[in-house]
N, C-alpha and C positions, 0 to 999 in steps of 0.2 A: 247914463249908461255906465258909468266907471272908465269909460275910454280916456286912456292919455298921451299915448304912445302907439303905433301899430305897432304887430310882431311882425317878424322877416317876411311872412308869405303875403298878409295886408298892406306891406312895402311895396310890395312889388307888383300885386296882381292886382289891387284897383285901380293904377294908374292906368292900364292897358283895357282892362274891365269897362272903365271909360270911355275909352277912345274905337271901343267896338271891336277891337282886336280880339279873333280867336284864340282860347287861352287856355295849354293844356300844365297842368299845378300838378307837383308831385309834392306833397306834406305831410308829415304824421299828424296823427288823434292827435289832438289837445293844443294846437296849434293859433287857434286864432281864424281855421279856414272859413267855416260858415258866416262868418261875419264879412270875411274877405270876399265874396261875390256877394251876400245880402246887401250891403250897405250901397256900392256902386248902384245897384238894379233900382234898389227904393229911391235915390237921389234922382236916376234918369224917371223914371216912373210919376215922380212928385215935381220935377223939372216941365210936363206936359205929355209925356210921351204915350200914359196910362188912355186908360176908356175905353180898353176890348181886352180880351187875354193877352195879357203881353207877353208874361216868360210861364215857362213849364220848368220847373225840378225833378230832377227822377232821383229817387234814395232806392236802396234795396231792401231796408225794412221799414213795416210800418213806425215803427218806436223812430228810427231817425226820422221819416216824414213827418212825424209827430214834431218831433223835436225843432227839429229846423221851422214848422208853421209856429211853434212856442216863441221861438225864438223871434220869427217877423213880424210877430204883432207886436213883441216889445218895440225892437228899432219899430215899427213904422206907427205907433199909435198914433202919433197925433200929426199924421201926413194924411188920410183919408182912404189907403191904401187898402182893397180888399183882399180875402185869399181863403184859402182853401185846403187842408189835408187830404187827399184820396188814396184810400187803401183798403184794402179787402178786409173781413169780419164781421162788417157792419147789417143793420138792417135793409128790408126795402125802402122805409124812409132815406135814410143813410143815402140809400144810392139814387132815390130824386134829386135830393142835396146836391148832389155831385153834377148829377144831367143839369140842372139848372145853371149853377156854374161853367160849367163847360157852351150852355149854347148864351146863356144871358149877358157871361164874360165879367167872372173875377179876376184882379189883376194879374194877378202871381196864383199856379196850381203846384202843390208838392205832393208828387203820387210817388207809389210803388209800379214797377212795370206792367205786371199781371191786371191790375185795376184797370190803370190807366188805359191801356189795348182793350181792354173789354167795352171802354165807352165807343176810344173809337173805331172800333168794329162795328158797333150800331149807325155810323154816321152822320151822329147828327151834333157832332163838338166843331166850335165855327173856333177855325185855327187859321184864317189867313193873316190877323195881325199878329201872330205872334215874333218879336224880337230875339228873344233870346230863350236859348236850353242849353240845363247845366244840368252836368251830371256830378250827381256827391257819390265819392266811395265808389269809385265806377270797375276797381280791380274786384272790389265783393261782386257785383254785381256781374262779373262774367265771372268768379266761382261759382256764386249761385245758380248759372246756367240763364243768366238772362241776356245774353250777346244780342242774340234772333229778335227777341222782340224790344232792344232797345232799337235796332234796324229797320224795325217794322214800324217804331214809332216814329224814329225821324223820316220816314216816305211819308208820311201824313202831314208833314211840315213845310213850310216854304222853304225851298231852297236858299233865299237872301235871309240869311239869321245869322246872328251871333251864338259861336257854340263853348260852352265853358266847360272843361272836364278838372274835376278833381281826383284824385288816386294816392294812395298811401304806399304805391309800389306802382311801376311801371314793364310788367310784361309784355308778353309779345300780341296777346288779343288788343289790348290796348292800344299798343304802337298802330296796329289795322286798323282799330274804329277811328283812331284818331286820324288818321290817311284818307278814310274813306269819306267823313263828313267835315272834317273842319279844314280850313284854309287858312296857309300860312301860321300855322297857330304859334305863339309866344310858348314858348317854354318855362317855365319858373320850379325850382328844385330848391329844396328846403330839407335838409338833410333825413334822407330819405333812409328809412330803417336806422336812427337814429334813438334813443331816449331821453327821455328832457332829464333835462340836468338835477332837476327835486327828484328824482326818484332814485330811492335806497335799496337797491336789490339785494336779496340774500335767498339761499337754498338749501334743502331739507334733503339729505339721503333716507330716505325713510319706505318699506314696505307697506303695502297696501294695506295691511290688517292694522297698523299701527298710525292711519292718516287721521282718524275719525280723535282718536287719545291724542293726536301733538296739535290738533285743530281746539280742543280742551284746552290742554295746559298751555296754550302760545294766547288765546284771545278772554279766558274767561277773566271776568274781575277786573280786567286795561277798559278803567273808562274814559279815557283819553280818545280810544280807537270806536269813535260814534257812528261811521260810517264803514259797511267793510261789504266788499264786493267778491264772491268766491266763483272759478272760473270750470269747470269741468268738460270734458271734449263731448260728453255722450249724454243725451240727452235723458236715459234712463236715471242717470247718477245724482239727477238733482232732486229727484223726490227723496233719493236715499239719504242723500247729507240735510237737507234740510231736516228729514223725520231725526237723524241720529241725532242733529242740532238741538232740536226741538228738546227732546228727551234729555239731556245735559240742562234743561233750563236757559236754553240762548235764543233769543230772540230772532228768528231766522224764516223766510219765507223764500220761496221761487218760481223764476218764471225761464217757460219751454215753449218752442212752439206749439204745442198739443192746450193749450189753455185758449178760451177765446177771448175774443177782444177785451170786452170788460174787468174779465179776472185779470188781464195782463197790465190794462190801463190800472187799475187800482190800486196792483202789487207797485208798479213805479209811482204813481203820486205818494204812496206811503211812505217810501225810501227816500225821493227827493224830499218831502217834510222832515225827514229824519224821525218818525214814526213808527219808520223797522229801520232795525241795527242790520243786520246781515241778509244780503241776495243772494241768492245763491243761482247758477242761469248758465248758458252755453254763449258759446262766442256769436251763436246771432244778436248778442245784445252788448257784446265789445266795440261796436260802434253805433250803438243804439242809446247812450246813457251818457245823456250831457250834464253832468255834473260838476262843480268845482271843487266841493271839499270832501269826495272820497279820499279817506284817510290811507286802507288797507288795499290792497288785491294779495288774494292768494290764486293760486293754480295747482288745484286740487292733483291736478294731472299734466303734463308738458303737451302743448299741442302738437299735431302732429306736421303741421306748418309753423315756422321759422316765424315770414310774417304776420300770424295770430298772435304771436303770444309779446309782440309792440302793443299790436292794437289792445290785450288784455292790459297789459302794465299802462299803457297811456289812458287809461279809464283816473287815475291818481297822476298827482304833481303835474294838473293842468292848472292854463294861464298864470305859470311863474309860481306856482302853488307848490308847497313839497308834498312827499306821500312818500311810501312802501310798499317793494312786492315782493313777496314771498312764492317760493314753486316747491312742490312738492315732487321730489324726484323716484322715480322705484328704478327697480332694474333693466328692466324694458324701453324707460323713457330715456337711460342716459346719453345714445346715442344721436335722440334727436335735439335733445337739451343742449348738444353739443354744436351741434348746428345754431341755433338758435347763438351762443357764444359768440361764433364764427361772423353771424349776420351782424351784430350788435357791436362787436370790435371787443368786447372784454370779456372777461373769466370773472363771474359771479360767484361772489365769497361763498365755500360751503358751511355751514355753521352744523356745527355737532348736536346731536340730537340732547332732551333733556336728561335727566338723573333718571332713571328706571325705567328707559325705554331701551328695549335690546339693538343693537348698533345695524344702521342699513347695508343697502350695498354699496359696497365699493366703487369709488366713482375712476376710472381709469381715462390716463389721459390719452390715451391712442385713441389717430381717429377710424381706426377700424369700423367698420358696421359687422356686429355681432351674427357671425353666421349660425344656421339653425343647427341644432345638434341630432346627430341619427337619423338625419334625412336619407330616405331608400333611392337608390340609384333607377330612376323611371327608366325600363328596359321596354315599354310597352311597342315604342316603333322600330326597335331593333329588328331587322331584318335577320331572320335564322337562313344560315346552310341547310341547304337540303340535300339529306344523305341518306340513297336510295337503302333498299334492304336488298341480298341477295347477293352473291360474289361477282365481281369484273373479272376479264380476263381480257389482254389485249389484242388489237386485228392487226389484220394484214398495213393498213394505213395509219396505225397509231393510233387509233381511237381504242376505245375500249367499249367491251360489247358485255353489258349486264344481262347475268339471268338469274330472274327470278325463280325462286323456288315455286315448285306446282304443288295445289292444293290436293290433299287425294279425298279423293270422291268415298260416299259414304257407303257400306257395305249393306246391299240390297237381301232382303231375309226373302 
Protein backbone atom coordinates (compact mmCIF):
# COMPACT_ATOMS: atom_id res chain seq x y z
CA UNK A 1 0.00 0.00 0.00
CA UNK A 2 2.81 2.72 0.30
CA UNK A 3 2.00 3.04 4.04
CA UNK A 4 5.00 3.99 6.32
CA UNK A 5 4.25 6.46 8.65
CA UNK A 6 0.60 7.51 9.66
CA UNK A 7 -0.40 11.18 9.39
CA UNK A 8 -1.54 13.20 12.53
CA UNK A 9 -5.34 12.17 12.26
CA UNK A 10 -4.28 8.03 11.70
CA UNK A 11 -2.14 8.79 14.93
CA UNK A 12 -4.73 9.39 16.74
CA UNK A 13 -7.91 8.12 15.66
CA UNK A 14 -7.05 4.31 15.17
CA UNK A 15 -5.97 3.74 18.42
CA UNK A 16 -9.42 4.85 19.90
CA UNK A 17 -11.24 3.44 16.55
CA UNK A 18 -10.03 0.26 18.25
CA UNK A 19 -10.74 0.31 21.40
CA UNK A 20 -14.57 0.92 20.43
CA UNK A 21 -14.52 4.46 21.56
CA UNK A 22 -16.96 6.82 19.96
CA UNK A 23 -14.91 9.21 17.81
CA UNK A 24 -15.75 12.49 16.61
CA UNK A 25 -12.48 13.75 13.98
CA UNK A 26 -12.24 17.13 12.70
CA UNK A 27 -9.55 16.96 9.47
CA UNK A 28 -9.24 18.67 6.27
CA UNK A 29 -9.40 16.79 2.54
CA UNK A 30 -6.19 15.30 1.80
CA UNK A 31 -5.38 14.08 5.03
CA UNK A 32 -4.92 10.71 5.38
CA UNK A 33 -8.74 10.30 6.90
CA UNK A 34 -10.40 7.48 5.07
CA UNK A 35 -7.76 5.25 5.71
CA UNK A 36 -7.91 6.32 9.24
CA UNK A 37 -11.40 4.52 10.22
CA UNK A 38 -10.93 2.01 7.03
CA UNK A 39 -7.99 0.18 8.19
CA UNK A 40 -9.21 -0.11 12.08
CA UNK A 41 -12.81 -1.55 10.71
CA UNK A 42 -11.06 -4.25 8.23
CA UNK A 43 -8.44 -5.30 10.99
CA UNK A 44 -11.63 -5.96 13.60
CA UNK A 45 -13.68 -7.34 10.82
CA UNK A 46 -10.71 -9.89 9.56
CA UNK A 47 -9.93 -10.34 13.38
CA UNK A 48 -13.66 -12.58 13.47
CA UNK A 49 -15.93 -10.09 14.09
CA UNK A 50 -17.33 -10.03 10.19
CA UNK A 51 -20.43 -12.75 8.92
CA UNK A 52 -23.50 -10.24 8.89
CA UNK A 53 -23.46 -6.50 8.10
CA UNK A 54 -21.25 -5.12 10.39
CA UNK A 55 -20.58 -1.28 9.73
CA UNK A 56 -22.55 1.14 7.47
CA UNK A 57 -20.68 4.49 5.81
CA UNK A 58 -22.74 7.17 4.87
CA UNK A 59 -20.81 9.77 2.35
CA UNK A 60 -22.96 12.69 0.77
CA UNK A 61 -21.97 12.00 -2.67
CA UNK A 62 -22.26 9.15 -4.75
CA UNK A 63 -18.45 9.83 -6.22
CA UNK A 64 -17.14 9.83 -2.53
CA UNK A 65 -19.20 6.56 -1.80
CA UNK A 66 -17.54 5.40 -4.80
CA UNK A 67 -14.43 6.33 -3.69
CA UNK A 68 -14.20 5.23 -0.32
CA UNK A 69 -15.74 1.34 -1.78
CA UNK A 70 -12.38 1.93 -4.47
CA UNK A 71 -10.50 2.55 -1.77
CA UNK A 72 -11.69 -0.78 0.54
CA UNK A 73 -11.35 -3.26 -1.79
CA UNK A 74 -7.67 -2.18 -2.10
CA UNK A 75 -6.89 -2.31 1.88
CA UNK A 76 -9.02 -5.32 2.12
CA UNK A 77 -8.28 -7.51 -0.91
CA UNK A 78 -6.70 -10.32 0.30
CA UNK A 79 -8.83 -10.37 3.86
CA UNK A 80 -12.04 -11.90 2.20
CA UNK A 81 -13.78 -8.78 3.18
CA UNK A 82 -17.19 -8.00 1.31
CA UNK A 83 -18.94 -4.57 0.50
CA UNK A 84 -20.88 -2.67 -1.39
CA UNK A 85 -21.49 0.95 -2.91
CA UNK A 86 -25.12 2.19 -2.60
CA UNK A 87 -26.28 5.20 -4.22
CA UNK A 88 -28.87 6.55 -6.40
CA UNK A 89 -28.65 6.44 -10.60
CA UNK A 90 -28.51 3.21 -10.98
CA UNK A 91 -30.81 0.57 -12.62
CA UNK A 92 -33.44 -1.76 -11.35
CA UNK A 93 -30.87 -4.49 -11.47
CA UNK A 94 -28.58 -2.05 -9.56
CA UNK A 95 -31.11 -1.89 -6.78
CA UNK A 96 -31.54 -6.00 -6.29
CA UNK A 97 -27.82 -5.67 -5.96
CA UNK A 98 -28.23 -3.60 -3.12
CA UNK A 99 -31.52 -5.52 -1.52
CA UNK A 100 -29.49 -8.49 -1.65
CA UNK A 101 -26.70 -7.03 0.29
CA UNK A 102 -28.53 -5.51 2.84
CA UNK A 103 -30.69 -8.73 3.73
CA UNK A 104 -27.94 -11.60 2.70
CA UNK A 105 -25.23 -9.27 4.68
CA UNK A 106 -22.09 -7.79 3.05
CA UNK A 107 -19.49 -6.74 5.39
CA UNK A 108 -19.15 -3.11 5.05
CA UNK A 109 -22.09 -0.85 3.04
CA UNK A 110 -21.14 2.75 1.74
CA UNK A 111 -24.26 4.54 0.77
CA UNK A 112 -25.52 8.02 0.07
CA UNK A 113 -28.37 8.95 2.64
CA UNK A 114 -31.33 9.27 0.19
CA UNK A 115 -30.59 5.50 -1.09
CA UNK A 116 -29.83 4.15 1.67
CA UNK A 117 -33.46 5.16 3.57
CA UNK A 118 -35.12 4.19 0.68
CA UNK A 119 -34.23 0.34 1.40
CA UNK A 120 -34.85 0.84 4.78
CA UNK A 121 -38.12 2.05 4.46
CA UNK A 122 -39.07 -1.19 2.69
CA UNK A 123 -38.01 -3.18 5.77
CA UNK A 124 -36.52 -5.73 4.79
CA UNK A 125 -32.40 -4.76 5.57
CA UNK A 126 -31.49 -7.10 8.67
CA UNK A 127 -29.38 -4.51 10.68
CA UNK A 128 -29.26 -6.09 14.20
CA UNK A 129 -25.49 -6.91 13.96
CA UNK A 130 -24.36 -3.99 12.96
CA UNK A 131 -20.97 -2.51 14.93
CA UNK A 132 -20.32 0.43 13.84
CA UNK A 133 -21.44 3.81 11.69
CA UNK A 134 -19.33 6.27 10.33
CA UNK A 135 -20.12 9.26 8.99
CA UNK A 136 -17.46 10.86 6.24
CA UNK A 137 -17.79 14.65 5.45
CA UNK A 138 -20.70 14.79 7.78
CA UNK A 139 -20.53 19.02 7.86
CA UNK A 140 -21.56 18.53 3.79
CA UNK A 141 -23.81 16.41 4.59
CA UNK A 142 -26.10 18.75 6.78
CA UNK A 143 -25.40 21.64 3.97
CA UNK A 144 -26.71 19.25 1.74
CA UNK A 145 -30.05 19.16 3.91
CA UNK A 146 -29.46 15.56 4.98
CA UNK A 147 -29.58 16.16 9.02
CA UNK A 148 -33.39 14.35 9.18
CA UNK A 149 -32.61 11.41 7.41
CA UNK A 150 -29.13 10.85 8.71
CA UNK A 151 -31.62 10.61 12.20
CA UNK A 152 -33.88 8.56 10.56
CA UNK A 153 -31.22 6.21 9.77
CA UNK A 154 -29.66 5.83 13.06
CA UNK A 155 -33.39 4.81 14.66
CA UNK A 156 -33.10 1.91 12.37
CA UNK A 157 -29.91 0.82 14.22
CA UNK A 158 -29.06 -0.62 17.40
CA UNK A 159 -28.57 1.40 19.87
CA UNK A 160 -25.11 -0.67 21.32
CA UNK A 161 -22.77 0.58 18.22
CA UNK A 162 -19.93 2.37 17.77
CA UNK A 163 -20.40 5.85 16.10
CA UNK A 164 -17.47 7.42 13.99
CA UNK A 165 -18.06 11.01 12.55
CA UNK A 166 -15.76 12.76 10.47
CA UNK A 167 -16.09 16.66 9.46
CA UNK A 168 -13.70 19.11 7.83
CA UNK A 169 -15.40 21.86 10.12
CA UNK A 170 -17.36 21.62 13.23
CA UNK A 171 -20.67 23.65 13.30
CA UNK A 172 -23.25 23.75 15.52
CA UNK A 173 -25.76 20.90 13.50
CA UNK A 174 -22.86 18.72 14.13
CA UNK A 175 -22.01 19.63 17.79
CA UNK A 176 -26.32 18.26 18.07
CA UNK A 177 -25.90 14.94 16.02
CA UNK A 178 -23.01 14.36 17.82
CA UNK A 179 -24.95 14.83 21.55
CA UNK A 180 -27.63 13.02 20.28
CA UNK A 181 -26.21 9.73 19.14
CA UNK A 182 -22.73 9.20 20.07
CA UNK A 183 -21.44 8.56 23.76
CA UNK A 184 -18.55 9.96 25.37
CA UNK A 185 -17.09 10.57 22.08
CA UNK A 186 -13.04 11.27 21.72
CA UNK A 187 -12.43 14.35 20.01
CA UNK A 188 -9.58 14.42 17.64
CA UNK A 189 -8.75 17.96 15.80
CA UNK A 190 -6.26 18.22 13.13
CA UNK A 191 -5.97 21.68 12.11
CA UNK A 192 -9.11 22.35 11.02
CA UNK A 193 -9.47 25.03 8.18
CA UNK A 194 -5.95 24.72 7.59
CA UNK A 195 -3.85 24.17 4.10
CA UNK A 196 -1.31 21.49 3.60
CA UNK A 197 1.72 23.00 3.48
CA UNK A 198 2.52 21.68 -0.82
CA UNK A 199 0.08 24.01 -1.65
CA UNK A 200 1.17 27.33 -3.63
CA UNK A 201 -1.53 29.78 -3.61
CA UNK A 202 -1.72 32.74 -5.89
CA UNK A 203 -4.70 35.05 -7.26
CA UNK A 204 -6.06 36.73 -10.26
CA UNK A 205 -7.83 40.27 -10.14
CA UNK A 206 -9.37 39.65 -13.13
CA UNK A 207 -13.16 40.69 -14.80
CA UNK A 208 -15.31 38.16 -15.98
CA UNK A 209 -15.05 38.75 -19.63
CA UNK A 210 -11.35 38.36 -19.40
CA UNK A 211 -11.47 34.64 -17.28
CA UNK A 212 -11.92 32.46 -20.38
CA UNK A 213 -8.24 34.65 -22.23
CA UNK A 214 -6.17 34.32 -18.70
CA UNK A 215 -7.47 30.39 -18.47
CA UNK A 216 -5.55 30.39 -22.29
CA UNK A 217 -2.57 32.14 -21.68
CA UNK A 218 -1.85 30.61 -17.83
CA UNK A 219 -2.45 26.73 -18.85
CA UNK A 220 -1.86 26.36 -22.74
CA UNK A 221 1.40 24.78 -23.95
CA UNK A 222 2.60 23.88 -19.66
CA UNK A 223 3.04 20.34 -20.15
CA UNK A 224 4.23 19.84 -16.91
CA UNK A 225 0.45 20.69 -15.56
CA UNK A 226 -1.14 16.93 -16.59
CA UNK A 227 -3.66 17.13 -14.36
CA UNK A 228 -5.89 20.30 -13.66
CA UNK A 229 -9.13 20.54 -11.78
CA UNK A 230 -11.36 23.87 -12.53
CA UNK A 231 -13.85 24.86 -9.66
CA UNK A 232 -16.99 27.12 -10.45
CA UNK A 233 -19.90 27.84 -7.91
CA UNK A 234 -22.95 27.38 -10.51
CA UNK A 235 -23.51 24.67 -12.02
CA UNK A 236 -24.72 26.36 -15.38
CA UNK A 237 -20.96 27.61 -15.78
CA UNK A 238 -19.43 24.28 -16.42
CA UNK A 239 -20.89 23.50 -19.82
CA UNK A 240 -19.71 27.02 -20.69
CA UNK A 241 -16.00 26.80 -19.80
CA UNK A 242 -15.62 23.52 -20.91
CA UNK A 243 -17.30 24.46 -24.56
CA UNK A 244 -14.83 27.81 -24.44
CA UNK A 245 -12.04 25.17 -23.44
CA UNK A 246 -12.79 23.01 -25.96
CA UNK A 247 -12.73 25.54 -28.65
CA UNK A 248 -9.12 26.88 -27.64
CA UNK A 249 -8.10 23.23 -28.51
CA UNK A 250 -7.69 22.21 -24.60
CA UNK A 251 -8.62 19.06 -23.63
CA UNK A 252 -11.28 19.61 -21.24
CA UNK A 253 -14.49 17.76 -20.00
CA UNK A 254 -17.27 18.15 -17.14
CA UNK A 255 -19.10 16.82 -14.77
CA UNK A 256 -22.63 18.40 -12.75
CA UNK A 257 -25.17 16.89 -11.07
CA UNK A 258 -27.57 17.03 -14.20
CA UNK A 259 -25.47 13.99 -15.99
CA UNK A 260 -26.39 10.50 -15.03
CA UNK A 261 -24.52 7.92 -13.51
CA UNK A 262 -22.73 6.60 -16.28
CA UNK A 263 -21.58 9.77 -18.10
CA UNK A 264 -20.37 10.91 -14.61
CA UNK A 265 -18.60 7.44 -13.77
CA UNK A 266 -16.80 7.66 -17.06
CA UNK A 267 -15.83 11.57 -17.15
CA UNK A 268 -13.87 10.49 -13.66
CA UNK A 269 -12.32 7.11 -14.67
CA UNK A 270 -10.84 9.19 -17.72
CA UNK A 271 -9.31 11.87 -15.53
CA UNK A 272 -8.03 9.45 -12.75
CA UNK A 273 -6.17 7.56 -15.92
CA UNK A 274 -5.00 10.91 -16.87
CA UNK A 275 -6.93 10.45 -20.26
CA UNK A 276 -8.53 14.16 -19.75
CA UNK A 277 -6.25 16.91 -18.79
CA UNK A 278 -8.74 19.30 -17.43
CA UNK A 279 -12.33 18.91 -15.26
CA UNK A 280 -14.09 21.20 -15.10
CA UNK A 281 -17.15 20.53 -12.09
CA UNK A 282 -18.90 22.35 -9.01
CA UNK A 283 -17.92 21.66 -5.46
CA UNK A 284 -20.24 18.65 -5.19
CA UNK A 285 -17.03 16.92 -6.46
CA UNK A 286 -14.52 18.91 -4.08
CA UNK A 287 -14.72 16.09 -1.85
CA UNK A 288 -15.77 13.73 -4.23
CA UNK A 289 -12.06 13.20 -6.20
CA UNK A 290 -9.59 11.15 -4.47
CA UNK A 291 -6.65 11.78 -6.35
CA UNK A 292 -2.99 12.28 -5.63
CA UNK A 293 -1.29 13.84 -8.38
CA UNK A 294 -3.73 16.72 -9.34
CA UNK A 295 -1.22 19.17 -10.29
CA UNK A 296 -3.57 22.52 -10.72
CA UNK A 297 -6.84 23.79 -9.08
CA UNK A 298 -8.23 26.87 -10.32
CA UNK A 299 -11.48 28.64 -9.02
CA UNK A 300 -12.88 29.92 -11.84
CA UNK A 301 -15.13 32.05 -9.25
CA UNK A 302 -14.48 32.45 -5.17
CA UNK A 303 -16.93 30.43 -3.33
CA UNK A 304 -19.41 31.78 -1.58
CA UNK A 305 -18.33 29.65 1.57
CA UNK A 306 -15.02 30.30 3.33
CA UNK A 307 -14.92 26.43 3.94
CA UNK A 308 -15.45 25.34 0.16
CA UNK A 309 -12.87 26.82 -1.08
CA UNK A 310 -10.11 24.35 1.65
CA UNK A 311 -12.03 21.64 0.44
CA UNK A 312 -11.39 23.11 -3.56
CA UNK A 313 -7.56 23.75 -3.06
CA UNK A 314 -7.15 20.31 -0.98
CA UNK A 315 -8.25 18.45 -4.15
CA UNK A 316 -3.87 19.17 -4.81
CA UNK A 317 -0.73 18.74 -2.58
CA UNK A 318 -2.37 15.65 -0.92
CA UNK A 319 -0.53 12.90 0.98
CA UNK A 320 2.63 15.35 1.45
CA UNK A 321 2.33 15.96 -2.48
CA UNK A 322 2.85 19.50 -3.69
CA UNK A 323 0.28 21.22 -6.07
CA UNK A 324 -1.16 24.88 -7.06
CA UNK A 325 -4.20 27.00 -6.63
CA UNK A 326 -5.08 29.63 -8.43
CA UNK A 327 -8.60 31.82 -7.87
CA UNK A 328 -10.03 33.90 -10.07
CA UNK A 329 -11.11 37.20 -8.33
CA UNK A 330 -13.77 39.72 -10.03
CA UNK A 331 -15.32 42.51 -8.10
CA UNK A 332 -18.16 41.08 -6.49
CA UNK A 333 -15.91 38.12 -5.12
CA UNK A 334 -13.53 40.39 -3.22
CA UNK A 335 -15.22 40.56 -0.36
CA UNK A 336 -15.84 37.05 0.21
CA UNK A 337 -12.17 36.10 -0.91
CA UNK A 338 -11.62 38.11 1.96
CA UNK A 339 -13.05 36.02 4.22
CA UNK A 340 -11.67 33.08 2.98
CA UNK A 341 -8.03 34.91 3.93
CA UNK A 342 -9.32 35.47 7.28
CA UNK A 343 -10.33 31.59 7.60
CA UNK A 344 -6.86 30.32 6.26
CA UNK A 345 -4.68 32.81 8.62
CA UNK A 346 -2.84 34.32 5.35
CA UNK A 347 -3.14 37.01 2.48
CA UNK A 348 -2.77 35.14 -0.80
CA UNK A 349 -0.15 36.78 -3.18
CA UNK A 350 -2.01 38.86 -5.73
CA UNK A 351 -0.02 38.34 -8.99
CA UNK A 352 -0.71 40.86 -11.89
CA UNK A 353 -2.42 40.00 -14.78
CA UNK A 354 -0.45 39.12 -18.26
CA UNK A 355 0.83 41.71 -20.94
CA UNK A 356 -2.39 42.65 -23.02
CA UNK A 357 -4.94 42.05 -20.55
CA UNK A 358 -6.66 45.29 -19.34
CA UNK A 359 -5.83 45.64 -15.50
CA UNK A 360 -8.93 44.19 -12.99
CA UNK A 361 -10.35 45.50 -10.02
CA UNK A 362 -8.94 46.69 -7.38
CA UNK A 363 -8.47 44.56 -4.52
CA UNK A 364 -8.99 46.87 -1.28
CA UNK A 365 -8.07 45.94 1.94
CA UNK A 366 -10.88 47.10 4.10
CA UNK A 367 -12.96 44.72 5.64
CA UNK A 368 -16.11 46.50 4.61
CA UNK A 369 -18.74 44.44 2.89
CA UNK A 370 -19.63 46.47 -0.07
CA UNK A 371 -22.89 48.11 0.39
CA UNK A 372 -25.43 48.13 -2.59
CA UNK A 373 -25.58 51.32 -4.47
CA UNK A 374 -29.06 53.45 -5.27
CA UNK A 375 -30.89 51.21 -3.02
CA UNK A 376 -34.65 52.90 -2.82
CA UNK A 377 -35.72 53.59 0.80
CA UNK A 378 -38.72 50.65 1.20
CA UNK A 379 -41.40 53.23 2.61
CA UNK A 380 -44.03 50.53 1.74
CA UNK A 381 -45.06 49.82 5.77
CA UNK A 382 -44.68 53.45 6.70
CA UNK A 383 -47.62 54.35 8.35
CA UNK A 384 -49.16 57.84 6.81
CA UNK A 385 -50.87 60.64 9.05
CA UNK A 386 -54.10 61.10 8.26
CA UNK A 387 -55.24 64.54 7.50
CA UNK A 388 -58.72 65.05 7.26
CA UNK A 389 -59.97 67.55 4.53
CA UNK A 390 -62.13 70.64 5.51
CA UNK A 391 -61.29 73.44 8.30
CA UNK A 392 -61.10 72.81 12.42
CA UNK A 393 -62.11 75.11 14.62
CA UNK A 394 -61.78 74.85 18.26
CA UNK A 395 -64.61 73.68 21.22
CA UNK A 396 -65.68 74.71 24.27
CA UNK A 397 -63.27 71.59 25.81
CA UNK A 398 -60.33 71.97 23.64
CA UNK A 399 -61.03 69.50 21.18
CA UNK A 400 -61.37 70.58 17.84
CA UNK A 401 -64.53 70.14 15.80
CA UNK A 402 -63.91 69.54 11.87
CA UNK A 403 -66.31 70.45 9.21
CA UNK A 404 -66.62 69.19 6.31
CA UNK A 405 -67.43 70.95 3.36
CA UNK A 406 -71.02 69.99 1.72
CA UNK A 407 -71.39 68.65 -1.44
CA UNK A 408 -74.01 70.66 -3.44
CA UNK A 409 -76.51 68.79 -5.00
CA UNK A 410 -77.13 68.79 -8.73
CA UNK A 411 -79.46 71.27 -10.54
CA UNK A 412 -82.79 69.47 -11.40
CA UNK A 413 -84.02 70.77 -15.11
Amino acid sequence: MGFENPTPVQEKAIPEILKMNDVIACAQTGTGKTAAFLLPIIHKIASGEGGNLNTIIIAPTRELAQQIDQQLEGFSYFSGISSIAIYGGGTGSVFDQEKTALTSGADIIVATPGRLLSHLNLGYAKLDNVKHLILDEADRMMDMGFNDDIKKIIEYLPKKKQTIMFSATMPPKIRSLAKESMVNPVEISIAISKMAEGVVQEAYLVDDDQKIGLLENLIKGKKDLRSIVIFTSRKVNVNDIKRNLRKLGLDADGIQSDLDQKEREEVLRRFKNQKLKILVGTDIISRGIDIDSIDLVINYDVPGDAEDYVHRVGRTARAQSTGTAWTFINGRDIYNFKKIEQLIGIEVPKIKLPEGFKEGPKYDTGNENPKPKNKKKNNRNKKKTFKPKGKTTPTADGEKKIAYPMKKKPKQE
